[in-house]
C-alpha positions as CSV (number, residue, x, y, z in Angstrom):
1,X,1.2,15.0,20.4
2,X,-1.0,18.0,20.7
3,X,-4.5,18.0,22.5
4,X,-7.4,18.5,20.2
5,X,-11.1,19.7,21.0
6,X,-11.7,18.0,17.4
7,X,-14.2,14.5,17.9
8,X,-12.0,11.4,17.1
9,X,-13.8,10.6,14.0
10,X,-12.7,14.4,12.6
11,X,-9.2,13.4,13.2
12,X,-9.0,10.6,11.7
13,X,-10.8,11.7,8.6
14,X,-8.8,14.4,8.0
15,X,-5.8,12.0,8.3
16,X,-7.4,10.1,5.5
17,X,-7.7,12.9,3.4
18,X,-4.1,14.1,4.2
19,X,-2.7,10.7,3.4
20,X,-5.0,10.2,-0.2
21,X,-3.5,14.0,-0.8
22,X,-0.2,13.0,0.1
23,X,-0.6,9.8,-2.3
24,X,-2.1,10.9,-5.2
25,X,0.5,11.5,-7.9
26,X,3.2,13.0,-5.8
27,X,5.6,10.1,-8.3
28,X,7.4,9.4,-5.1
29,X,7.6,5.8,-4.2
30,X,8.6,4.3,-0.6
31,X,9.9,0.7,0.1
32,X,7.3,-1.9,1.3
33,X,9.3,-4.9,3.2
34,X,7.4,-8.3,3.9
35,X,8.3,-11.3,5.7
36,X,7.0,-14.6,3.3
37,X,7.3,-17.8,3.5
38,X,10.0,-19.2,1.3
39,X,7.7,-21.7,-0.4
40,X,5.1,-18.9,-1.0
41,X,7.9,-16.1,-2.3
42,X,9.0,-18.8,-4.8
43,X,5.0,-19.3,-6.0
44,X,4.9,-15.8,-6.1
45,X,8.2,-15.7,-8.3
46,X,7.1,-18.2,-10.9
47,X,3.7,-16.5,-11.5
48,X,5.4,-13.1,-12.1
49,X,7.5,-14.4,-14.3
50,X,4.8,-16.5,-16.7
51,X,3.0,-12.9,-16.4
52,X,6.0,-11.5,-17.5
53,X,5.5,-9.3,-14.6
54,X,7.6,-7.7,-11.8
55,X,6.6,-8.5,-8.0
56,X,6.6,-5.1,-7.0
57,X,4.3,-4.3,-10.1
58,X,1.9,-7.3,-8.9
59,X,2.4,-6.1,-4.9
60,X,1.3,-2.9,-6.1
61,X,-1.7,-3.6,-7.9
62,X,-2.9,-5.6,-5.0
63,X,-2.4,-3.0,-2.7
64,X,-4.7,-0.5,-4.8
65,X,-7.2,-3.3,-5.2
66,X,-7.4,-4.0,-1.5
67,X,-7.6,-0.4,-1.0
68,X,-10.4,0.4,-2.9
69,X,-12.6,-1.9,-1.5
């Protein structure tokens, strides 16, 4: 890692930035693994499927939601 002159909150703004850039309809897609418990995966399981929804679709959504708080 490089040495910077740049004040710590610079950095890690400018991080920020590059990862919402890098996030923002690029239509890529990267794996997200999670260690549940079984009881808990097979909750989660059910309720997609009486949504008629995927996990990953719900994961995802959650993800933005907790993000854009």
């Amino acid at each position: 890692m490089a040495l910077s002159a740049k004040k710590p909150t610079q950095r890690a703004d400018q991080a920020a930035k590059k990862l919402m850039a890098e996030l923002s309809g690029t239509g890529k897609k990267k794996r997200l693994n999670a260690e549940v418990d079984e009881t808990l995966y097979g909750q989660i399981k059910m309720r997609a499927a009486q949504d008629g929804r995927s996990i990953s679709d719900i994961t995802r959504d959650l993800w933005s939601e907790y993000l854009s708080k």
